[in-house]
PDB file of N, CA, C, O and CB in Angstrom:
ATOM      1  N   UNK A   1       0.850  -1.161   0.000  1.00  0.00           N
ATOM      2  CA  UNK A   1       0.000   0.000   0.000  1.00  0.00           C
ATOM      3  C   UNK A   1       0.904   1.234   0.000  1.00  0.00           C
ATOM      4  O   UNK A   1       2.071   1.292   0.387  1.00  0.00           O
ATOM      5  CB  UNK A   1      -0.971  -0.008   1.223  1.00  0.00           C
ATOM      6  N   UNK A   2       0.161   2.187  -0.495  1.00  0.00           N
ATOM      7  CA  UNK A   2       1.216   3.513  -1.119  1.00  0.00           C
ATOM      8  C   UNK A   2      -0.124   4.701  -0.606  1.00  0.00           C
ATOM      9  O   UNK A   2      -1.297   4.414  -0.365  1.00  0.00           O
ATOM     10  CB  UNK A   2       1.711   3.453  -3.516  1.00  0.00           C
ATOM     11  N   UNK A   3       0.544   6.083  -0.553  1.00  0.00           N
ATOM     12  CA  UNK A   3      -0.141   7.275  -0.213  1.00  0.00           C
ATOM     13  C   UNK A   3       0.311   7.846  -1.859  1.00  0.00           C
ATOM     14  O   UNK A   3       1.423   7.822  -2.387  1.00  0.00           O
ATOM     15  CB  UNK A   3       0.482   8.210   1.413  1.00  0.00           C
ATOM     16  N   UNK A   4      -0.909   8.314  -2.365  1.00  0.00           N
ATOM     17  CA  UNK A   4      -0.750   9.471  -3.442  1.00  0.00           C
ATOM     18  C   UNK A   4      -1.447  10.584  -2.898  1.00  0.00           C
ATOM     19  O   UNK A   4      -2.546  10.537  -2.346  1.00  0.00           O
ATOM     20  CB  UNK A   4      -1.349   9.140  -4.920  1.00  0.00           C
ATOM     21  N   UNK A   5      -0.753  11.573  -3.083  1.00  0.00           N
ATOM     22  CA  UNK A   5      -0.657  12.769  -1.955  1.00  0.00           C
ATOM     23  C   UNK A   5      -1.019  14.014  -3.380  1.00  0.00           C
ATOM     24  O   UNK A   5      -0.152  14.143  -4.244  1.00  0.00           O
ATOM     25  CB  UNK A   5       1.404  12.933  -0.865  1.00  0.00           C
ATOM     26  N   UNK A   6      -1.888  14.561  -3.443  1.00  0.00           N
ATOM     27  CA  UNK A   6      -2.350  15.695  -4.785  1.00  0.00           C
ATOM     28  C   UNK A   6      -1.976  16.896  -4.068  1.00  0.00           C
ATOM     29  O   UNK A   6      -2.885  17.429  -3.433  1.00  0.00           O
ATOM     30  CB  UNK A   6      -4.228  15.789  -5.364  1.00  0.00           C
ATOM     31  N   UNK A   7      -0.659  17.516  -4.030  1.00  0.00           N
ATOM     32  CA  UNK A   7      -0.484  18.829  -3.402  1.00  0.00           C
ATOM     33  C   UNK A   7      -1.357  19.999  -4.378  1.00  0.00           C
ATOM     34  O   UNK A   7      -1.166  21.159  -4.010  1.00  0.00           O
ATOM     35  CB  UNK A   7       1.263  19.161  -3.304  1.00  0.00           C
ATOM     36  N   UNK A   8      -2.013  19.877  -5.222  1.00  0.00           N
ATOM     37  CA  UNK A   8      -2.969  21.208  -5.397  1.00  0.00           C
ATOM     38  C   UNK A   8      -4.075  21.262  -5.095  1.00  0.00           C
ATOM     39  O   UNK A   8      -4.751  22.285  -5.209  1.00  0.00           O
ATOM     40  CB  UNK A   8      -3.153  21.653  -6.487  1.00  0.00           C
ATOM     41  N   UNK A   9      -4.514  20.108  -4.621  1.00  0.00           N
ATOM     42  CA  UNK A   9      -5.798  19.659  -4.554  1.00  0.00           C
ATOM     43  C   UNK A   9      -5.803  20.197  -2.887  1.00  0.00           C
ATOM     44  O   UNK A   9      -6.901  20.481  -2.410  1.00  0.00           O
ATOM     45  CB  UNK A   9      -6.068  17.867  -5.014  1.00  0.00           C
ATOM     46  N   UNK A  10      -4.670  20.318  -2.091  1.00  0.00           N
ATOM     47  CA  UNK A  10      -4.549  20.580  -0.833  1.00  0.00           C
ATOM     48  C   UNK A  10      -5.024  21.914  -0.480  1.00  0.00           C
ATOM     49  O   UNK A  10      -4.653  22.834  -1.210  1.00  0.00           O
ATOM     50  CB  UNK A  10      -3.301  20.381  -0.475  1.00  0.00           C
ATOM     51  N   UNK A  11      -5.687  22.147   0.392  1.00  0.00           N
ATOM     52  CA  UNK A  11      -6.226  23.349   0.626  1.00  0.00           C
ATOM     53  C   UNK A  11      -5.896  23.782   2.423  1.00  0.00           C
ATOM     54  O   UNK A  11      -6.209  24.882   2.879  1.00  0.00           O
ATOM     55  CB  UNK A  11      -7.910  23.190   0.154  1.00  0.00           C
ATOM     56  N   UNK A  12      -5.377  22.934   3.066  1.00  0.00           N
ATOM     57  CA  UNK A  12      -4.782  23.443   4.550  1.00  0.00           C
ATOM     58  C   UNK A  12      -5.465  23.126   5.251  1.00  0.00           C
ATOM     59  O   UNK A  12      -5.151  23.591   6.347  1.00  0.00           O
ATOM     60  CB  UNK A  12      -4.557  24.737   4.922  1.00  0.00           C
ATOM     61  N   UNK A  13      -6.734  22.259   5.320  1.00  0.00           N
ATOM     62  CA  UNK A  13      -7.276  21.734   6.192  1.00  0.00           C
ATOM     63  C   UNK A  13      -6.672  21.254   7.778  1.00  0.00           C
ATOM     64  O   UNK A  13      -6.996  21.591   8.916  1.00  0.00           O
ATOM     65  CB  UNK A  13      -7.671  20.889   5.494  1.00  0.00           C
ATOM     66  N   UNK A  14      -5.661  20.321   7.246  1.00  0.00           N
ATOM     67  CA  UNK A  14      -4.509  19.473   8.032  1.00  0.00           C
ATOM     68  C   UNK A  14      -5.051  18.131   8.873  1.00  0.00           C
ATOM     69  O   UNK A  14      -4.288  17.457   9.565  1.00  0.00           O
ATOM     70  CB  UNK A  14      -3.763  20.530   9.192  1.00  0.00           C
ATOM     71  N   UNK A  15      -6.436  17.846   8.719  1.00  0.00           N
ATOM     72  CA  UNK A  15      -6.504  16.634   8.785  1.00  0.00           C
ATOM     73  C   UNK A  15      -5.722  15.688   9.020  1.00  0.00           C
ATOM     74  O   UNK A  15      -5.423  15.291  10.146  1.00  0.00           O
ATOM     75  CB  UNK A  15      -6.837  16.419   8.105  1.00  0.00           C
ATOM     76  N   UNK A  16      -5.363  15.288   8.076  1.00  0.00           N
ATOM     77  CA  UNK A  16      -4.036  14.353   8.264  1.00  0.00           C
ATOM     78  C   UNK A  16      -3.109  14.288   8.689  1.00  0.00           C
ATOM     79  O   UNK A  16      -2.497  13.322   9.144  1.00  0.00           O
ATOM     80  CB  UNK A  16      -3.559  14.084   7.686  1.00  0.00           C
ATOM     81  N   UNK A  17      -2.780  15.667   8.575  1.00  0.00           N
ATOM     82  CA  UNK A  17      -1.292  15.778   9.835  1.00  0.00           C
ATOM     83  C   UNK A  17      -2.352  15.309  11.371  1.00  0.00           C
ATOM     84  O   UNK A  17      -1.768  14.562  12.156  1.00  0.00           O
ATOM     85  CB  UNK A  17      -0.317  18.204  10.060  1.00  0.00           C
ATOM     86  N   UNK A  18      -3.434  15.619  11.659  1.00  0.00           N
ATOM     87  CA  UNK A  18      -3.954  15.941  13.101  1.00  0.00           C
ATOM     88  C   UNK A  18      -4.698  14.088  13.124  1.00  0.00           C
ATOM     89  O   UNK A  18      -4.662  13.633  14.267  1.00  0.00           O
ATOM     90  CB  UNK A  18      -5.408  17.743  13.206  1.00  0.00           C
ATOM     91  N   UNK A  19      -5.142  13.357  12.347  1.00  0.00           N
ATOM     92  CA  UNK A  19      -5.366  12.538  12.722  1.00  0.00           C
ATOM     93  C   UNK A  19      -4.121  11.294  12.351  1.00  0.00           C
ATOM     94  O   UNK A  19      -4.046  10.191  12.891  1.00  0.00           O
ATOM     95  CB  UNK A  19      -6.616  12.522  12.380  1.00  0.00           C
ATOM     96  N   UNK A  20      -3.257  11.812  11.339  1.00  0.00           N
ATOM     97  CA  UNK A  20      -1.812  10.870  11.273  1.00  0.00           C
ATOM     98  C   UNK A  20      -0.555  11.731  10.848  1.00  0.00           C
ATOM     99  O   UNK A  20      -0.059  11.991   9.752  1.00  0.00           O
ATOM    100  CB  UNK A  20      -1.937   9.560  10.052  1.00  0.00           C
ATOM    101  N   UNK A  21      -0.283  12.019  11.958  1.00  0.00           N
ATOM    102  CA  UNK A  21       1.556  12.962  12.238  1.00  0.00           C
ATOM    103  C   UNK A  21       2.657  11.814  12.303  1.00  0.00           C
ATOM    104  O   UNK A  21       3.797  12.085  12.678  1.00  0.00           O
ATOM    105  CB  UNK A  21       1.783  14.009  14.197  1.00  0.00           C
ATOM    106  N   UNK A  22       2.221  10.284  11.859  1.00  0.00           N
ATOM    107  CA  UNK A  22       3.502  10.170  11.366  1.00  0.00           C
ATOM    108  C   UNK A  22       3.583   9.937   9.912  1.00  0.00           C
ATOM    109  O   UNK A  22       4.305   9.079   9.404  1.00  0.00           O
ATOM    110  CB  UNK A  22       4.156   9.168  12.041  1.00  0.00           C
ATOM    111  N   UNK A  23       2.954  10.590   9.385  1.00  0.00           N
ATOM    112  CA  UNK A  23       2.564  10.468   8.043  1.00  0.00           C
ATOM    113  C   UNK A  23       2.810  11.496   7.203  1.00  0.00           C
ATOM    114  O   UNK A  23       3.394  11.574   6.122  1.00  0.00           O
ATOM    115  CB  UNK A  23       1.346  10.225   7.950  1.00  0.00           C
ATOM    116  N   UNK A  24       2.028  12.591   8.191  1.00  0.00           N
ATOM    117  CA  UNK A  24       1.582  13.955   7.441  1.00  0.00           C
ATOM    118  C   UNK A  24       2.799  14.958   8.135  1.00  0.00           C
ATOM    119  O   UNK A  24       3.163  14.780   9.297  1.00  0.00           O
ATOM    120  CB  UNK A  24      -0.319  14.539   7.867  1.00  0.00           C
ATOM    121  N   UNK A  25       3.389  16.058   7.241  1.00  0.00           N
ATOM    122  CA  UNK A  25       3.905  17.129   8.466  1.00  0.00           C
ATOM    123  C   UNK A  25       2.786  18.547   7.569  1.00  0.00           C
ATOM    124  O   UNK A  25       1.869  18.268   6.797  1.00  0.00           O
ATOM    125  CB  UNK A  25       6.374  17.499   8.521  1.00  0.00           C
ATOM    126  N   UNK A  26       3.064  19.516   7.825  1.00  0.00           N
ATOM    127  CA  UNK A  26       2.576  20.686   7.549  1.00  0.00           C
ATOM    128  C   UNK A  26       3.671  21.607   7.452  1.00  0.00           C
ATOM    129  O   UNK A  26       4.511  21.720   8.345  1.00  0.00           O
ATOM    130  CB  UNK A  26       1.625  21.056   8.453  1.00  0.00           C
ATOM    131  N   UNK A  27       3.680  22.316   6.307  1.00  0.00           N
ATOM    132  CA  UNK A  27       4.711  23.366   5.568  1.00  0.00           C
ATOM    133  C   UNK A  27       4.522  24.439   5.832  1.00  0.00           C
ATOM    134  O   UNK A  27       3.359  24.630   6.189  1.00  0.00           O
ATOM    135  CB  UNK A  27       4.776  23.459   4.245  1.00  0.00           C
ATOM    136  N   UNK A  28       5.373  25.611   5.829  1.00  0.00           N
ATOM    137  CA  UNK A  28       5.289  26.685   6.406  1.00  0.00           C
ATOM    138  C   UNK A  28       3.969  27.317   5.996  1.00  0.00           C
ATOM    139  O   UNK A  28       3.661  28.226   6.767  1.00  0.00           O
ATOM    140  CB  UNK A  28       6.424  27.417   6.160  1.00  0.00           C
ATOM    141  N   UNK A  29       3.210  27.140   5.143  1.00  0.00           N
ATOM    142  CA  UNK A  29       2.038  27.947   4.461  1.00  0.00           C
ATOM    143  C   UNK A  29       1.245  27.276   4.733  1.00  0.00           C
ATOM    144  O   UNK A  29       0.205  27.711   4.239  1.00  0.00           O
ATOM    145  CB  UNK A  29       1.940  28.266   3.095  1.00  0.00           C
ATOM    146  N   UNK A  30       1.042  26.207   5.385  1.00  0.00           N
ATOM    147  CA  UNK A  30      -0.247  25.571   5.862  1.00  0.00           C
ATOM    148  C   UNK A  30      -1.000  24.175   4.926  1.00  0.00           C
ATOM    149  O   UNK A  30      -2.155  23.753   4.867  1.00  0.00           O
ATOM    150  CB  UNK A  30      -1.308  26.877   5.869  1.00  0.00           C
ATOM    151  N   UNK A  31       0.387  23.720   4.228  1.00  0.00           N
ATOM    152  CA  UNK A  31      -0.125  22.791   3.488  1.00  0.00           C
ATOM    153  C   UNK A  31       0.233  21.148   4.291  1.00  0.00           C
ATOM    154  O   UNK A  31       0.936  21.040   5.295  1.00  0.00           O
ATOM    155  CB  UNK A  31       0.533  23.066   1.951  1.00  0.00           C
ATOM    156  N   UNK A  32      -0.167  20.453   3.859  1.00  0.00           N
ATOM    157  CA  UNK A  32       0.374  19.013   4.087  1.00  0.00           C
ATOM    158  C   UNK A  32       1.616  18.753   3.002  1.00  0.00           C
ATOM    159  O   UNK A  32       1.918  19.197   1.894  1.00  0.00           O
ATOM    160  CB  UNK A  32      -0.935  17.829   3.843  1.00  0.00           C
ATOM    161  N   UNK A  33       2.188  17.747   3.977  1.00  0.00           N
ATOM    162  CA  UNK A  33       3.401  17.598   3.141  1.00  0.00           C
ATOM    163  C   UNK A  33       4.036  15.871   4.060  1.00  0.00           C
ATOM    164  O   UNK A  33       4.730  15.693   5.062  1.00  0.00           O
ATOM    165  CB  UNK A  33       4.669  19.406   3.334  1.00  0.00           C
ATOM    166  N   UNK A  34       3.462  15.061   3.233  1.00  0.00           N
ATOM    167  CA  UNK A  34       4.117  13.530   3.247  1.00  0.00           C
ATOM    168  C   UNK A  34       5.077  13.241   3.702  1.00  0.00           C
ATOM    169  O   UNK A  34       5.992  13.601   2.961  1.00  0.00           O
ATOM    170  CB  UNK A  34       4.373  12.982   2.262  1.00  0.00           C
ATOM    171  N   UNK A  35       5.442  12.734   4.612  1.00  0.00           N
ATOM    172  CA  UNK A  35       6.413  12.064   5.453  1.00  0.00           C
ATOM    173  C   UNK A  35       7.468  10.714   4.991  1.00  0.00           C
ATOM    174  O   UNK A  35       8.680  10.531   5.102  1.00  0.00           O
ATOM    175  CB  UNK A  35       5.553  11.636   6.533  1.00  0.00           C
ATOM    176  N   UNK A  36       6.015   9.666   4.264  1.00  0.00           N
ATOM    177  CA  UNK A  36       6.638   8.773   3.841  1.00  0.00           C
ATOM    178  C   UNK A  36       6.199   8.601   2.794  1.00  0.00           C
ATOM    179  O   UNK A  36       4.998   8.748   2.564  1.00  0.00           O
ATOM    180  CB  UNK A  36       6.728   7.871   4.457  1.00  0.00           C
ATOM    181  N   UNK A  37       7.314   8.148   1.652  1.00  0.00           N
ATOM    182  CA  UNK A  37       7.193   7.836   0.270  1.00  0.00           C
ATOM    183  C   UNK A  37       7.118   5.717  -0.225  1.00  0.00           C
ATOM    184  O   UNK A  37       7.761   4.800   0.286  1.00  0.00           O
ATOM    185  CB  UNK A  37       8.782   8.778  -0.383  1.00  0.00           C
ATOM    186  N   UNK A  38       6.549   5.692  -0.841  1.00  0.00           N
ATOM    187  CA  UNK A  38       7.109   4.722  -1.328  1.00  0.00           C
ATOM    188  C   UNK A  38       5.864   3.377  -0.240  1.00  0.00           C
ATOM    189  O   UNK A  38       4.740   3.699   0.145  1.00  0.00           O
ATOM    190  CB  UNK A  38       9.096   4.899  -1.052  1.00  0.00           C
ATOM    191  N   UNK A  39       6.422   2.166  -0.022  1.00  0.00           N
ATOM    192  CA  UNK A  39       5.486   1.622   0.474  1.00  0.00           C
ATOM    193  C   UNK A  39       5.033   1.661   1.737  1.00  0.00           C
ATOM    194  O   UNK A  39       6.166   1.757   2.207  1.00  0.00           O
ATOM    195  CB  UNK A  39       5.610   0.735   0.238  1.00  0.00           C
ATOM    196  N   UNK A  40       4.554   1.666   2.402  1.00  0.00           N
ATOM    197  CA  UNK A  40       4.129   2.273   3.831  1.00  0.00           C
ATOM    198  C   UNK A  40       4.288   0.713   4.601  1.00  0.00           C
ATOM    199  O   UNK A  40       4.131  -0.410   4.123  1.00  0.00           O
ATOM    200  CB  UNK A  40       2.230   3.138   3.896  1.00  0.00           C
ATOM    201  N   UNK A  41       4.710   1.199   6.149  1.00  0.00           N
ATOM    202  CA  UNK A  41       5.221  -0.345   6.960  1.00  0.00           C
ATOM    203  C   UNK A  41       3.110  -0.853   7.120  1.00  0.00           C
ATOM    204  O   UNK A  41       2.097  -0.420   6.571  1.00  0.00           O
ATOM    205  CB  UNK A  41       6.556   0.099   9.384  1.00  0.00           C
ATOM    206  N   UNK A  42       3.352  -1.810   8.040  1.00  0.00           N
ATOM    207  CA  UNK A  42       1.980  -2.529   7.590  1.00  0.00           C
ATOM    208  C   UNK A  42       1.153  -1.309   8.722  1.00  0.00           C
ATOM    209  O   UNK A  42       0.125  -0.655   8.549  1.00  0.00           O
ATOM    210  CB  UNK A  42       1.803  -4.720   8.043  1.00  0.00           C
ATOM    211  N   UNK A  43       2.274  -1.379  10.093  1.00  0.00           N
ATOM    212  CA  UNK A  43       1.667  -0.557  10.976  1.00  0.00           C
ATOM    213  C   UNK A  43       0.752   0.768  10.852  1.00  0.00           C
ATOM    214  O   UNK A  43      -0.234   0.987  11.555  1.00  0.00           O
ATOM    215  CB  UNK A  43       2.559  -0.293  11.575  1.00  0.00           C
ATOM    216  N   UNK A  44       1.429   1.923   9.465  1.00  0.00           N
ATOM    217  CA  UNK A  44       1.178   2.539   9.212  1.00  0.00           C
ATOM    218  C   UNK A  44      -0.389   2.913   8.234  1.00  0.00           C
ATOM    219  O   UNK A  44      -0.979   3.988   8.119  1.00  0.00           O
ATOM    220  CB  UNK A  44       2.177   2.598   9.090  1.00  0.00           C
ATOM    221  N   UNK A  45      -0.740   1.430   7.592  1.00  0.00           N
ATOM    222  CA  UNK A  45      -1.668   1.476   6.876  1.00  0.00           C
ATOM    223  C   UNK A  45      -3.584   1.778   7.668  1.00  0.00           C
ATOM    224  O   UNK A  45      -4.529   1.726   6.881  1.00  0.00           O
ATOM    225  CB  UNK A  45      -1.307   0.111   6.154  1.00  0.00           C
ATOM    226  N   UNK A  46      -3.703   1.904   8.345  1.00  0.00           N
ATOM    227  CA  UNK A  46      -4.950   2.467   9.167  1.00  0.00           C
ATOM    228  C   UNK A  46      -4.556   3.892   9.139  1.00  0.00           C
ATOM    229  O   UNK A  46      -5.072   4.747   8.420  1.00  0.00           O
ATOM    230  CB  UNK A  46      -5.179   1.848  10.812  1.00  0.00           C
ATOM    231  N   UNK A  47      -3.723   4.049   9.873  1.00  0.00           N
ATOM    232  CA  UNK A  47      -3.742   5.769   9.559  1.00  0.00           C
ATOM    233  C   UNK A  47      -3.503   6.434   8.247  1.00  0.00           C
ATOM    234  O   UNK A  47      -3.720   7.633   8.075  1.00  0.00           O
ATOM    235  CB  UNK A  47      -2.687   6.446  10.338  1.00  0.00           C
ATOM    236  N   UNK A  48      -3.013   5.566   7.246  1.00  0.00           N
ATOM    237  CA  UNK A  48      -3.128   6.102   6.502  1.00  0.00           C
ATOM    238  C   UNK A  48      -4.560   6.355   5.342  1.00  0.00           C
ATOM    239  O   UNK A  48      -4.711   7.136   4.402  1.00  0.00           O
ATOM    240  CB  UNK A  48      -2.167   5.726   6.276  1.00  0.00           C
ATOM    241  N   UNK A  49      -5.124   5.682   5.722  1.00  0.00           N
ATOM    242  CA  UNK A  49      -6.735   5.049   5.409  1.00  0.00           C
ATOM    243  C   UNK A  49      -7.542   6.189   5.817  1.00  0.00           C
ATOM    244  O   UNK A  49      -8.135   7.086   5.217  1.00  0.00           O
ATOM    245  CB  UNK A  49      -7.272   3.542   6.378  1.00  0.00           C
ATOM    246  N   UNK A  50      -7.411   5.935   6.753  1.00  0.00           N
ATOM    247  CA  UNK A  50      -7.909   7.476   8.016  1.00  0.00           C
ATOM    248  C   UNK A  50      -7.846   8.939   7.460  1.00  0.00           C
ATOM    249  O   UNK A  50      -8.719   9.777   7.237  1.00  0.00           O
ATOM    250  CB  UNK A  50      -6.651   7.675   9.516  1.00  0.00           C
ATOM    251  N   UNK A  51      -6.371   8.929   7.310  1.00  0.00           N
ATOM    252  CA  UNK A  51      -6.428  10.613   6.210  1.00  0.00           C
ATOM    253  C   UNK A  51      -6.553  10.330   5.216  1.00  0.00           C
ATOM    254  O   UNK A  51      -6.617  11.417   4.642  1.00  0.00           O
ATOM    255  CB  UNK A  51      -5.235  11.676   5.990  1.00  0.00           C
ATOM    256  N   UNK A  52      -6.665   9.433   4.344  1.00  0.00           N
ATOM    257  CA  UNK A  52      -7.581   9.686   3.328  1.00  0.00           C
ATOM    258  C   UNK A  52      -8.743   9.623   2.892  1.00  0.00           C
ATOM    259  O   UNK A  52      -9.125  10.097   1.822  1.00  0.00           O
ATOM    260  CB  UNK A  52      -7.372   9.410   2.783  1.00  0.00           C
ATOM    261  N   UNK A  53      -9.466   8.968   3.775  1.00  0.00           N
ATOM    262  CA  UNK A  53     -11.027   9.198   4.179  1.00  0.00           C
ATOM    263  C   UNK A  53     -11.519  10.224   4.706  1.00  0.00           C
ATOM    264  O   UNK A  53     -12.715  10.427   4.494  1.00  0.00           O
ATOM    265  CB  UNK A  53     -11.476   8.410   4.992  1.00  0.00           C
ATOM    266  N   UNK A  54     -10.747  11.202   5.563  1.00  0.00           N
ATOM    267  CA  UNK A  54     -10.975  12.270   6.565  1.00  0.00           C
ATOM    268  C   UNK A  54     -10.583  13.379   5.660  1.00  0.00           C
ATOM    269  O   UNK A  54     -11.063  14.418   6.112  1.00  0.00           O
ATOM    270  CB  UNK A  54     -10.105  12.169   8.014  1.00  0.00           C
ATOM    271  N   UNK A  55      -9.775  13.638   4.347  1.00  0.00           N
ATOM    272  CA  UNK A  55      -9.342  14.032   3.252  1.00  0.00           C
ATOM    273  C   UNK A  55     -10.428  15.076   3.023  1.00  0.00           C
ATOM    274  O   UNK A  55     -11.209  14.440   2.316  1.00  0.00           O
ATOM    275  CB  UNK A  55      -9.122  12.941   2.242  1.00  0.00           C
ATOM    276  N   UNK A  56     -11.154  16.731   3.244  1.00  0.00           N
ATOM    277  CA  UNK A  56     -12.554  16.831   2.589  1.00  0.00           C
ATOM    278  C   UNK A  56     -12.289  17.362   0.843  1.00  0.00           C
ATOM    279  O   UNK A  56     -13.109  17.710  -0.006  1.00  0.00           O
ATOM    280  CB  UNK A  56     -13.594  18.127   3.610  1.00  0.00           C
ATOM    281  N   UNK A  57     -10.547  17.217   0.779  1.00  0.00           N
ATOM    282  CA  UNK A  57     -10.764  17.855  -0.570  1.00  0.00           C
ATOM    283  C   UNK A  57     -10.177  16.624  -1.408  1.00  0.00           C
ATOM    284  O   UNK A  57      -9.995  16.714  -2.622  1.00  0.00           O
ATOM    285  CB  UNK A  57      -9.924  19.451  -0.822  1.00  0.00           C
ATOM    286  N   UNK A  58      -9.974  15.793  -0.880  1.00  0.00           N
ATOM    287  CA  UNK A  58      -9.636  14.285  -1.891  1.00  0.00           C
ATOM    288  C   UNK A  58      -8.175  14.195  -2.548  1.00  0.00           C
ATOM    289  O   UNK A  58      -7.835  13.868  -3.685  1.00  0.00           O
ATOM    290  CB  UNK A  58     -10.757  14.208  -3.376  1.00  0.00           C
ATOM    291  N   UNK A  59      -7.467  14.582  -1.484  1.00  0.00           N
ATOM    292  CA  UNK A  59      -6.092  15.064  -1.815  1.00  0.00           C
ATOM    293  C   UNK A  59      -5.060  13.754  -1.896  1.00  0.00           C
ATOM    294  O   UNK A  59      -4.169  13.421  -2.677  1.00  0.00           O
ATOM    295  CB  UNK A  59      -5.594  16.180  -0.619  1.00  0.00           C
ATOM    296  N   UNK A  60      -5.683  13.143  -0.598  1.00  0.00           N
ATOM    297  CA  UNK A  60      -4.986  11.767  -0.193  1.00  0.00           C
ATOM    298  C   UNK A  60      -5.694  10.494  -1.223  1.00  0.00           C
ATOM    299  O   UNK A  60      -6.896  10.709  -1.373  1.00  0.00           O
ATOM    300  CB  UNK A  60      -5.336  11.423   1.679  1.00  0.00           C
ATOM    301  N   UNK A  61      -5.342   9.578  -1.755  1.00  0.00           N
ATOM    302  CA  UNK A  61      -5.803   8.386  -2.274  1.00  0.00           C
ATOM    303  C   UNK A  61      -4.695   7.304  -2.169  1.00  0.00           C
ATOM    304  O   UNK A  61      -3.532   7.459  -2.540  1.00  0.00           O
ATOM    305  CB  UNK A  61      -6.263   8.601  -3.685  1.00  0.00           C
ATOM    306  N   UNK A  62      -5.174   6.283  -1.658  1.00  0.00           N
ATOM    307  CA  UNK A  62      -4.580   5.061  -1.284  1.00  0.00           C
ATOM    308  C   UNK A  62      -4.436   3.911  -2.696  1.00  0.00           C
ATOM    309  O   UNK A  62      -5.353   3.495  -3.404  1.00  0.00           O
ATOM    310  CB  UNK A  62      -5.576   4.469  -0.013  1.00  0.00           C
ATOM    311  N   UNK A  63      -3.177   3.646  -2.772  1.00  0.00           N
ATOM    312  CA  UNK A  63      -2.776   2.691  -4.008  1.00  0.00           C
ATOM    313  C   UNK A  63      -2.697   1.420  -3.130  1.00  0.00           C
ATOM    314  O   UNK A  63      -2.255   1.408  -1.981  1.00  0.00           O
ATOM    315  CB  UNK A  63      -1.186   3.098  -4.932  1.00  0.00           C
ATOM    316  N   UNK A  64      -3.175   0.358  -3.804  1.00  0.00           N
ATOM    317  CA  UNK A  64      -2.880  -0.941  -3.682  1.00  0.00           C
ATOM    318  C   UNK A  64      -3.442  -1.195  -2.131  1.00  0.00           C
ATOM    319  O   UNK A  64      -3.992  -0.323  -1.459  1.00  0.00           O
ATOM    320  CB  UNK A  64      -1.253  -1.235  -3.982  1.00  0.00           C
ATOM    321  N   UNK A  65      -3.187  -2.598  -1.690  1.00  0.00           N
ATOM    322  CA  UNK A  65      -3.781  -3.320  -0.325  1.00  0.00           C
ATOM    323  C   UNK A  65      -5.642  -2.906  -0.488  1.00  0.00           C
ATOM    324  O   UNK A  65      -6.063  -2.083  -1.301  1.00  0.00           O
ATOM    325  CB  UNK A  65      -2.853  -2.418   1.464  1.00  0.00           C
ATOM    326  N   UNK A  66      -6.192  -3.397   0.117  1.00  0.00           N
ATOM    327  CA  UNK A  66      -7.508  -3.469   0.263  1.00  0.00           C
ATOM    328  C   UNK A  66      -8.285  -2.258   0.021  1.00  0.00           C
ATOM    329  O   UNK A  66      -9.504  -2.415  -0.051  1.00  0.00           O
ATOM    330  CB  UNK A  66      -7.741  -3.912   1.438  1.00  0.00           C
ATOM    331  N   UNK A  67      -7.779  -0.991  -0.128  1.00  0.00           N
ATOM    332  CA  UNK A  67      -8.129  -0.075  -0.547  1.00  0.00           C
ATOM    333  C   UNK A  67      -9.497   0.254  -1.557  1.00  0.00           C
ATOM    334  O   UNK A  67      -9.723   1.403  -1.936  1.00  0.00           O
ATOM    335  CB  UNK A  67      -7.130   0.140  -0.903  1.00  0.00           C
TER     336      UNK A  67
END
């Protein structure tokens, strides 16, 4: 399972940083900004589910695993 992360689609909500900070950080202007690239450990896959469900502008989308 993988995070595809749409930085224009981001609007500063921060969701995701607030319901998964080891995932998400937040950039000086108030955007989200991905932590981890590439395949995510297994631990990580609920939270990452989480911000992208909790997502209100559909920024986050989950590749691969049960998704």
């Amino acid at each position: 399972m993988r995070i595809e992360f749409d930085r224009d689609a981001c609007v500063g909500h921060n969701r995701c940083y607030l319901l998964a900070p080891a995932l998400f950080d937040v950039d000086d202007e108030g955007y989200a900004v991905p932590l981890v690239g590439g395949e995510l450990p297994v631990e990580l896959e609920a939270a990452a589910r989480l911000a992208a469900d909790n997502c209100p502008e559909f920024a986050i989308t989950i590749e691969g695993g049960d998704a």
